[in-house]
C-alpha positions in Angstrom: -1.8 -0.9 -11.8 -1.7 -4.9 -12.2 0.5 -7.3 -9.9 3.5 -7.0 -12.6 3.9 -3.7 -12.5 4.2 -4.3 -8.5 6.4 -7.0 -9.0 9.2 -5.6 -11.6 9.0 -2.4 -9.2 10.1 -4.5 -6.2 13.0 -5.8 -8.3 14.0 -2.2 -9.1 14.2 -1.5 -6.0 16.0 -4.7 -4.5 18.5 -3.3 -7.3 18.8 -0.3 -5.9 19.5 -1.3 -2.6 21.6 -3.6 -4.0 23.7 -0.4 -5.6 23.3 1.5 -1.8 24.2 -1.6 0.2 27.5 -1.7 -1.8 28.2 2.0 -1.3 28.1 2.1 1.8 30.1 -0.9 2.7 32.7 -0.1 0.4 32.8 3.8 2.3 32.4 2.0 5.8 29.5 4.2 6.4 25.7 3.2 7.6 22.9 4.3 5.6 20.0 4.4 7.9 18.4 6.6 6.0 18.3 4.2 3.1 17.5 1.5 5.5 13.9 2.7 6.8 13.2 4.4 2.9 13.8 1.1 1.5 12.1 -0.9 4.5 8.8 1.2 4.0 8.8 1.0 0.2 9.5 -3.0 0.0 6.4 -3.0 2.9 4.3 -0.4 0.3 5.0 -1.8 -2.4 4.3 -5.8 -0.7 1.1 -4.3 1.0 0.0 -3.4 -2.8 0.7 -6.7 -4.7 -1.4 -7.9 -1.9 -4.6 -5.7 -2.7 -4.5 -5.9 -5.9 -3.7 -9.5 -6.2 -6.5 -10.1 -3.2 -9.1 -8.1 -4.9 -8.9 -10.4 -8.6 -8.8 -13.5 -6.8 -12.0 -11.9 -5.0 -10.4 -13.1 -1.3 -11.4 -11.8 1.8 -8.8 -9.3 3.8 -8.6 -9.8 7.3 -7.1 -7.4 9.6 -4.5 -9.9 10.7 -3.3 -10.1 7.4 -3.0 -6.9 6.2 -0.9 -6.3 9.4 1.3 -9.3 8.5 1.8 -8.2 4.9 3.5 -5.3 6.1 5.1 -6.4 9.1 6.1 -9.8 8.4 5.6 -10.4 5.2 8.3 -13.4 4.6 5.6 -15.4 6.9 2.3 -13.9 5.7 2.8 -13.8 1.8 3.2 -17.4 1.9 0.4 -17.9 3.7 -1.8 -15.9 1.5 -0.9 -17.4 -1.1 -1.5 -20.9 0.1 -5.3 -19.7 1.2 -5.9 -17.6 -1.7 -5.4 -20.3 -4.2 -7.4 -22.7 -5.5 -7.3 -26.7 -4.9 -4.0 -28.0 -7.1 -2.8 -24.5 -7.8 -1.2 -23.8 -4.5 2.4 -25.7 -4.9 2.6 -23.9 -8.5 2.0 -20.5 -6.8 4.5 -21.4 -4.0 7.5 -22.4 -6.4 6.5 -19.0 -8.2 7.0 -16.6 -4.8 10.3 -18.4 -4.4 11.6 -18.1 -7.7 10.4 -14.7 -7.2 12.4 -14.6 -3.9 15.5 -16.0 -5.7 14.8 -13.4 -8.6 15.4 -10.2 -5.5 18.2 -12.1 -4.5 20.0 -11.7 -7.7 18.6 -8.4 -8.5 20.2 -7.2 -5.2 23.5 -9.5 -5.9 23.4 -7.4 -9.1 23.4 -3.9 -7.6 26.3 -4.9 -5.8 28.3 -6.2 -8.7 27.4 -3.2 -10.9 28.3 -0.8 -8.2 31.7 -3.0 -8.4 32.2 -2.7 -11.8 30.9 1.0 -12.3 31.7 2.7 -9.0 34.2 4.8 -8.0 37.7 3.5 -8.1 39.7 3.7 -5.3 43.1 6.1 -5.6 
């Protein structure tokens, strides 16, 4: 699997829980289970951009890091990415992750809308 493959499937699922989000608000019902499934796969599917992305940039892992992919990952990607990159590449690589960021944004503005547009109507 290559980092793009990770990448469009965290924007399929920021999709998704763009969809489930906009269910359950427009039910007035709390999806926990949703919640933690979608929790652990954005922290899966992070954790796995981060491997393989580590691994062809041949950088070193530390425990610390690993844990902070997972578990704070809007802190530690960043911070990867700005030690994993070479001299005069890193403000490039940062302006990509926040596109990227802006990218889930809109991916999960768009599940709402197209639960909106397609859902159930109300009677």
């Amino acid at each position: 699997m290559k980092t793009a493959h990770v990448l469009v499937l965290l924007v399929a699922v920021t999709l998704v829980a763009g969809v489930v989000d906009a269910r359950a608000m427009a039910l007035h019902i709390q999806s926990n289970g949703w919640t933690v499934l979608s929790t652990l796969l954005f922290s899966f599917l992070s954790f796995c951009w981060y491997r393989i992305d580590s691994e062809a940039r041949r950088y070193r892992r530390s425990r610390w890091l690993n844990v902070g992919i997972v578990m704070l990952a809007i802190v530690a990607v960043p911070y990867y990415i700005a030690r994993s990159r070479p001299a005069g590449q890193k403000g490039r690589a940062l302006l990509r992750l926040a596109a990227f960021c802006v990218l889930l944004g809109v991916a999960g503005a768009l599940g709402g809308i197209a639960y909106e547009w397609l859902g159930p109507s109300p009677i």
